[in-house]
Each structure stands twice: as C-alpha cells, then as structure tokens.
C-alpha positions in Angstrom: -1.6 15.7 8.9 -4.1 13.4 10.1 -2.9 9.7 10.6 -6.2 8.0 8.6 -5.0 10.5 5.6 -2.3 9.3 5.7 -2.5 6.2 5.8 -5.4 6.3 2.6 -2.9 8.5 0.3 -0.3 5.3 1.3 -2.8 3.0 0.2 -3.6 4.7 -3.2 0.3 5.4 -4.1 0.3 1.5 -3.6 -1.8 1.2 -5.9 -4.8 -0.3 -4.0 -8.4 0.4 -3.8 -9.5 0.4 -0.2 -11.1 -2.9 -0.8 -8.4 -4.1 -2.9 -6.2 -3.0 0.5 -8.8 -4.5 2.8 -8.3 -7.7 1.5 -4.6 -7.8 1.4 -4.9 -7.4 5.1 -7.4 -9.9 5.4 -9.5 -6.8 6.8 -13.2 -6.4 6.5 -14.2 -3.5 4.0 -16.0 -2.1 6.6 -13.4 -2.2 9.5 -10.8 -0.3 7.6 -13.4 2.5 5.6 -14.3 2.9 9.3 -10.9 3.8 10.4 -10.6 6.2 7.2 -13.4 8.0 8.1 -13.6 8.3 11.9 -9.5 8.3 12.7 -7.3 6.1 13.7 -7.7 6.9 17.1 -11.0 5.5 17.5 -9.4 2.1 16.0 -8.1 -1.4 18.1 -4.1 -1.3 18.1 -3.6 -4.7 16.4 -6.1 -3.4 12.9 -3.3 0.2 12.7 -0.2 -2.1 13.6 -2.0 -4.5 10.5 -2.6 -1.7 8.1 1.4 -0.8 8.7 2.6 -3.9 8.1 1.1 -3.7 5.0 2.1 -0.6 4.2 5.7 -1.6 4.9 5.7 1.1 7.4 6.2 1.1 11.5 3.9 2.7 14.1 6.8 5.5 14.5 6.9 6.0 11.2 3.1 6.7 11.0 3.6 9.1 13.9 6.6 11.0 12.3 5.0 11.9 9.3 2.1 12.8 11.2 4.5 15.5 13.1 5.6 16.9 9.2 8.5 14.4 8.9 9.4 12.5 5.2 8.0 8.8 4.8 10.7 6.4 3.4 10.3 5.5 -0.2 7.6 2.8 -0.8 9.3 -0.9 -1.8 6.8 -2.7 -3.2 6.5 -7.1 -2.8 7.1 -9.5 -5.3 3.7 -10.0 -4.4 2.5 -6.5 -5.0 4.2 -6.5 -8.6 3.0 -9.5 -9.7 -0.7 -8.4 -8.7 0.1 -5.0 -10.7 1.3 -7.1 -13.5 -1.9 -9.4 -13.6 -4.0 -6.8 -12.8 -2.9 -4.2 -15.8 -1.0 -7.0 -18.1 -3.7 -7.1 -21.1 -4.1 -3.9 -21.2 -0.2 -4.1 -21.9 1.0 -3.5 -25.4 3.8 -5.9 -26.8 6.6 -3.6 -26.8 5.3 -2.8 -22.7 5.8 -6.3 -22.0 9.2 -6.7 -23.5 10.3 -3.6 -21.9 9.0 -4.9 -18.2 10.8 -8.2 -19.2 14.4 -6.7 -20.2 13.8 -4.3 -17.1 13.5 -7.6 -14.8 16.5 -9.3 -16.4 18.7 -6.7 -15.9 18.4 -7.0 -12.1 20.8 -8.3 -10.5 20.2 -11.2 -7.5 
C-alpha cells in the first residue's frame, strides 16, 4: 500500500481532518496535502518523521505496513481525548456524558 495512504487513513481513524492534523503538527495545510497527494517520497525526512510522531507511529512501522504487515493499535493522548471531548461534548446527551465520566473513573492510575 502506498505510504501517503497510509498515513491519511491514520490521520482519519484519529479522528482528524487534514487541517485539523496539520495543525497538530504545527504543519502548513499545504506541506502535508502535498505529501498526500504527490507521496511521501517526494517529501523532506524531518515533515514524515513529524507526521509519525504524531501518529504515534515509527518510520519502520510506516515501512512495515507498507510491505502488508499489521499497524499496532492506535493509543490516543490525553490531549487527543480531551480535543474529541470539546470538540463533540454539546452534541453529547446527559446520559453520554455520565457514561464517559463513570468510564473515566473506573480507570485505574
């Protein structure tokens, strides 16, 4: 599978818009649509080892599931679920809310 495929179908499970991902790393819009639609190939090191990172992925990794190999499960930030949280909250219902606050109780430190 092509690496800039990948890497967008990463982004979305996350959650993020390209922008949206762009901004988390600190990216211009432009830089990373660019390495979407021409590959990652054409793209400087330091912007794919960024887009990784933020990914929660490694270089290796990238190249693994580009050969046909499984990507590890995605473990999102504290960060990444409070944005989700503030992003989607008042769309929330009451009995969401509760439920997302007994489910983050019940985790243990």
């Amino acid at each position: 599978m092509e690496k800039a495929k990948i890497l967008e179908d990463l982004i979305k499970k996350q959650g993020y818009s390209l922008k949206a991902f762009a901004a988390k790393c600190d990216m211009p819009y432009t830089t990373l649509y660019g390495i979407m639609k021409n590959g990652v190939g054409k793209a400087t090191v330091d912007n794919v080892i960024i887009i990784c990172q933020n990914l929660g992925i490694t270089i290796d990794e990238l190249e693994k599931i580009s050969s046909g190999g499984k990507s590890k499960s995605f473990e999102p930030s504290y960060e990444d679920v409070e944005r989700l949280v503030a992003r989607n909250g008042k769309q929330m219902s009451v009995a969401q809310k509760m439920r997302l606050i007994q489910l983050l109780s019940e985790i243990d430190d």
